[in-house]
C-alpha positions in Angstrom: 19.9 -88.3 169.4 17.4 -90.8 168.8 15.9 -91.3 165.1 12.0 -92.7 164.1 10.8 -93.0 160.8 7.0 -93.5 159.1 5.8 -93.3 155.5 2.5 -93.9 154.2 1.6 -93.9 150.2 -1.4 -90.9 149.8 -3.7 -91.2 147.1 -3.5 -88.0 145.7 -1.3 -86.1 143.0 2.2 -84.8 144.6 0.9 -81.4 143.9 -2.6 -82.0 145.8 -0.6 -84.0 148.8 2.0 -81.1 149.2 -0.7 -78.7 149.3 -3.2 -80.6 152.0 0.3 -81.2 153.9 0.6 -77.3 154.3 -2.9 -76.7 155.0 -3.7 -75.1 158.4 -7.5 -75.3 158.3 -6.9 -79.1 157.9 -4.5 -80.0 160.3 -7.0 -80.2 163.4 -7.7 -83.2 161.3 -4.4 -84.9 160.6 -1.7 -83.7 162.5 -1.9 -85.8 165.6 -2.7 -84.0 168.5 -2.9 -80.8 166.9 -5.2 -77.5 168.5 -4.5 -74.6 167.3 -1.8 -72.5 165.3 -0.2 -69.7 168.0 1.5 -67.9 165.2 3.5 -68.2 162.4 5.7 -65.5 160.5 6.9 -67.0 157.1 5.9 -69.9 157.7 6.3 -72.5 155.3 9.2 -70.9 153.5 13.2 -71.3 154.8 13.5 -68.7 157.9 9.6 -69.0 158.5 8.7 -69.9 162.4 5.4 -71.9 163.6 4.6 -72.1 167.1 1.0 -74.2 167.9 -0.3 -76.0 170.8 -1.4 -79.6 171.5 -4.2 -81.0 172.6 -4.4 -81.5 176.3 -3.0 -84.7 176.5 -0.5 -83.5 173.8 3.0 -82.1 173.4 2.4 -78.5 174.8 3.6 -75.7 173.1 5.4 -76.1 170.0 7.9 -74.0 167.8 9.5 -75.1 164.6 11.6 -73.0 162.4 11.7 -74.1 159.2 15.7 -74.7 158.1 14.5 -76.4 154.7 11.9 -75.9 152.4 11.9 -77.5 148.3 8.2 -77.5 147.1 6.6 -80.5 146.7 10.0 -82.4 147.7 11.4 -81.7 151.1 10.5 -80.0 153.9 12.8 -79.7 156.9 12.6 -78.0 160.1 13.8 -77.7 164.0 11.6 -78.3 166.8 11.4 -77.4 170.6 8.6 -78.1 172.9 8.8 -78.6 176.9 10.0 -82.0 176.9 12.4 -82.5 173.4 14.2 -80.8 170.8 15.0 -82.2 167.1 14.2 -82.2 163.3 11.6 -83.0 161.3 12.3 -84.2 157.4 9.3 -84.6 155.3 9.8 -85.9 152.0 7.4 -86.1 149.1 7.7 -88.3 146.3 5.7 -89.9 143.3 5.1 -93.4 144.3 6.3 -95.1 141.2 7.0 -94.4 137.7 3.2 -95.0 136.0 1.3 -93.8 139.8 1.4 -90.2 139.7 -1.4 -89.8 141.1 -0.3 -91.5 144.6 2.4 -89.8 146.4 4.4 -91.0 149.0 5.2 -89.1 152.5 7.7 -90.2 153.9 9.2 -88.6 157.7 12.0 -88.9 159.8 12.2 -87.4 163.3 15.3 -86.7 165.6 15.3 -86.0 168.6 16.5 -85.8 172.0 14.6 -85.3 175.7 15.5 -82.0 177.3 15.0 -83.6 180.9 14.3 -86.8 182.4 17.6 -87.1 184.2 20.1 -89.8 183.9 17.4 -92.0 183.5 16.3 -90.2 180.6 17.7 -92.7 177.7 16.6 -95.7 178.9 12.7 -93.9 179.7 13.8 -93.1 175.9 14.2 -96.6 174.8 11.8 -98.1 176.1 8.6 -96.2 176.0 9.3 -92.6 174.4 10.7 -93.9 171.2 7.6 -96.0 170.2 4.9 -93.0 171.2 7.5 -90.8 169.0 7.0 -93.1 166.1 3.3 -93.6 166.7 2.4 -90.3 166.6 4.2 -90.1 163.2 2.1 -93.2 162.0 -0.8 -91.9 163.3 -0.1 -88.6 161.5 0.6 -89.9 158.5 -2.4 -92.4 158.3 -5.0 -89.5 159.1 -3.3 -87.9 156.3 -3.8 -90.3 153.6 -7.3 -90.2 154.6 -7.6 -86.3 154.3 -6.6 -86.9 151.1 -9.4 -89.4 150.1 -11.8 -86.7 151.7 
């Protein structure tokens, strides 16, 4: 399973950046190639399952089950869409000691390709890997500037 990573300091209170980060309405705006919500039955609390779509030029269809859920500290969940299968760790956290009103978001993906063939971890490596962690940077960045409105 491969593993990418992204943080990005928001400048907003924990409790406001937890809140935006569990918006619906507002994740056309950050959530990178985000359309539409499908469904979602408990979702954000422990059990709860999301499914949404993606843009056209996007992931497909998408369903996470969340498998951990602290508020305004960790969010955790499993994911499957056509082409992977993994986790998603959010963590939230005052940036430092003095800042609390900047909070730092900070993710860690997993994940593995469902296809591809024997090929598959090397396409993985060398191309997959880098548009896994851009779309977390690019997440992330649109988020912090959500937050500054």
């Amino acid at each position: 399973m491969a593993t990418v990573e992204a943080s990005v300091d928001v400048p907003a209170p924990l409790a406001d950046a937890w809140d935006l980060y569990f918006d619906s309405d507002r994740w056309p705006a950050w959530v990178d190639q985000f359309a539409a919500v499908v469904s979602a039955d408990g979702y954000p609390e422990a059990g709860g399952v999301l499914v949404w779509r993606s843009t056209a030029a996007g992931r497909g269809q998408v369903r996470e089950r969340v498998v951990a859920h602290e508020p305004r500290s960790l969010h955790r969940i499993e994911f499957e869409d056509p082409e992977s299968r993994g986790t998603l760790e959010t963590r939230f956290g005052i940036v430092a000691e003095g800042e609390e009103g900047r909070t730092r978001v900070a993710q860690r993906l997993s994940y593995e390709l469902t296809g591809g063939g024997p090929l598959a971890p090397i396409t993985d490596f060398l191309f997959i890997r880098s548009q896994m962690r851009g779309s977390l940077e690019r997440s992330l960045g649109a988020l912090r500037l959500e937050a500054n409105g």
